[in-house]
C-alpha positions as YAML, in Angstrom:
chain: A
units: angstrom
residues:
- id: 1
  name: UNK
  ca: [-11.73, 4.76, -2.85]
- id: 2
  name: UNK
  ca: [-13.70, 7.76, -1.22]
- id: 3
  name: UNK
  ca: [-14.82, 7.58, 1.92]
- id: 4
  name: UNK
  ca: [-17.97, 8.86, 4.05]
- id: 5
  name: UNK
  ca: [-16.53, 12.21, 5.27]
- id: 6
  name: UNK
  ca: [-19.64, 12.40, 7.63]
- id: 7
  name: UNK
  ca: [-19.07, 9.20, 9.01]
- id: 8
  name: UNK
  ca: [-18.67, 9.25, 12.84]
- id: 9
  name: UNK
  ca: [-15.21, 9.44, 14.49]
- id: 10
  name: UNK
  ca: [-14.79, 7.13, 16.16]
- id: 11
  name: UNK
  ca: [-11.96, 6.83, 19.49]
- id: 12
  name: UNK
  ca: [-9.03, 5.68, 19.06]
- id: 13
  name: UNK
  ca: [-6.01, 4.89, 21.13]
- id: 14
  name: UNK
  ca: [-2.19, 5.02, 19.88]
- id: 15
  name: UNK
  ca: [1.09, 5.48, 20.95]
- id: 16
  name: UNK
  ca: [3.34, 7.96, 18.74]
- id: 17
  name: UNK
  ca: [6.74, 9.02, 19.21]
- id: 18
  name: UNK
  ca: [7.17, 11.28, 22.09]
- id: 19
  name: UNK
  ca: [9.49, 13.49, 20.13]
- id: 20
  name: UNK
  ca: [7.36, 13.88, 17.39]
- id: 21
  name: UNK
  ca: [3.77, 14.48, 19.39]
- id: 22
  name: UNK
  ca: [6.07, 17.15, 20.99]
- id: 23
  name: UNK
  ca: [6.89, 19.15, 17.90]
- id: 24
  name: UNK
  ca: [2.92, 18.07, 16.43]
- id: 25
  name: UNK
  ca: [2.23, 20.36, 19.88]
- id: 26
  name: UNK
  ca: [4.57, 22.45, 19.41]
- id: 27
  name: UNK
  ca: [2.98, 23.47, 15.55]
- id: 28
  name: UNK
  ca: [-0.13, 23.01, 17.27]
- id: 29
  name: UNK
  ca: [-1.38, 20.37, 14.71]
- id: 30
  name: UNK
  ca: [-4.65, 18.70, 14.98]
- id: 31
  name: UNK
  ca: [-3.18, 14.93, 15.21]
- id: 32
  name: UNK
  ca: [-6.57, 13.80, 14.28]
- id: 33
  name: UNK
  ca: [-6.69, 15.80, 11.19]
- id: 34
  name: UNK
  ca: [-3.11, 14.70, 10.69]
- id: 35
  name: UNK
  ca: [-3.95, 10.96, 11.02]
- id: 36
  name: UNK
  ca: [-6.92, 10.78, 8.77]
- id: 37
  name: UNK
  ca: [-4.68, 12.43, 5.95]
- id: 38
  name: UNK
  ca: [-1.59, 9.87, 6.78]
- id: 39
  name: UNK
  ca: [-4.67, 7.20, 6.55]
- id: 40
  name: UNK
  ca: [-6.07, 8.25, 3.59]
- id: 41
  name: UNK
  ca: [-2.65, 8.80, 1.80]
- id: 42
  name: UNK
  ca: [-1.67, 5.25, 2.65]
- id: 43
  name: UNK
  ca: [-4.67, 3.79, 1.79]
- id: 44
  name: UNK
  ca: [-4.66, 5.10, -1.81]
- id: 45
  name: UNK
  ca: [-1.36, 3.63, -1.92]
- id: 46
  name: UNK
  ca: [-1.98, 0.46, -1.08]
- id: 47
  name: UNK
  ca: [-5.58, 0.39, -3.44]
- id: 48
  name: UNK
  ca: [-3.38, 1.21, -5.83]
- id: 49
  name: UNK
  ca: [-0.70, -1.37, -5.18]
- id: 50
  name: UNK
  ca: [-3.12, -4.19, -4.90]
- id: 51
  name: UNK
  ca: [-5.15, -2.69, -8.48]
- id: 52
  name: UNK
  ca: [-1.64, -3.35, -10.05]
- id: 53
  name: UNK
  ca: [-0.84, -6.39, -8.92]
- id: 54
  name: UNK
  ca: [-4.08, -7.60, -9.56]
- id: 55
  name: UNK
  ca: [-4.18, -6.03, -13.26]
- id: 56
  name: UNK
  ca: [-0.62, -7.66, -13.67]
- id: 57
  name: UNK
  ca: [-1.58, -11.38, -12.23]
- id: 58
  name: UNK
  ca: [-2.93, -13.15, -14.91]
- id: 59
  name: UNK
  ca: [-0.06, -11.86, -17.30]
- id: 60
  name: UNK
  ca: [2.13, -12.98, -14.91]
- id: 61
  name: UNK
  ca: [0.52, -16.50, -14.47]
- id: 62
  name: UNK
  ca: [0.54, -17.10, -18.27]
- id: 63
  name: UNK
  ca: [4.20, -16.12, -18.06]
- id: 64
  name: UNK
  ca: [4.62, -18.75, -15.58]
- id: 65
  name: UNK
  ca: [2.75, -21.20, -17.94]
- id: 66
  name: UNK
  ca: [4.35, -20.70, -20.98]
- id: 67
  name: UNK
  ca: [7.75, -20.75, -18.79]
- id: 68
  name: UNK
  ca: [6.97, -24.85, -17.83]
- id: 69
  name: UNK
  ca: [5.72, -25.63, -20.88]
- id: 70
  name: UNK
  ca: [8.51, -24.15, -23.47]
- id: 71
  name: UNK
  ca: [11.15, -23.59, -20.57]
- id: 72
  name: UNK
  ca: [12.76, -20.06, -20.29]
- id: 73
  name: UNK
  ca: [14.12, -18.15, -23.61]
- id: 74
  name: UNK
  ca: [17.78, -18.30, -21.27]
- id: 75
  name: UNK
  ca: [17.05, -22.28, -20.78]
- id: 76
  name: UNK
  ca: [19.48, -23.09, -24.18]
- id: 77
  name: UNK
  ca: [22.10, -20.90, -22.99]
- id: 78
  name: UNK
  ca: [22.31, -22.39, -19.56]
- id: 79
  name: UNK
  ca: [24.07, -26.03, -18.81]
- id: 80
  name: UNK
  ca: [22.27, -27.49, -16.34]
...
């Protein structure tokens, strides 16, 4: 999902690995620039994670469904 690039930043307050604000510094990254990439990165992941296993629920439910009502297709090879 896009998001309002002229939105206001807003402050923020984290802790990050010493050793790895260090060698941000030392490449004299922006860590704000940084973080809103990491953010918007894992945010697409997870839209698209949650778009799949919504697209895949209902299939899965009426798996589930036909499972209790005709059993599984391994059910007449098992002894129970």
């Amino acid at each position: 999902m896009p998001y309002d690039h002229n939105a206001p930043k807003a402050p923020v307050k984290v802790a990050v690995n010493a050793d790895l604000l260090r060698q941000a510094r030392e490449l004299e990254l922006d860590l704000a620039v940084e973080l809103e990439r990491g953010l918007q990165e894992s945010i697409r992941k997870r839209q698209a994670l949650k778009a799949e296993q919504e697209r895949l629920a209902p299939h899965l439910q009426a798996l589930n469904d036909l499972d209790r009502t005709r059993g599984t297709a391994i059910d007449e090879f098992l002894d129970y």
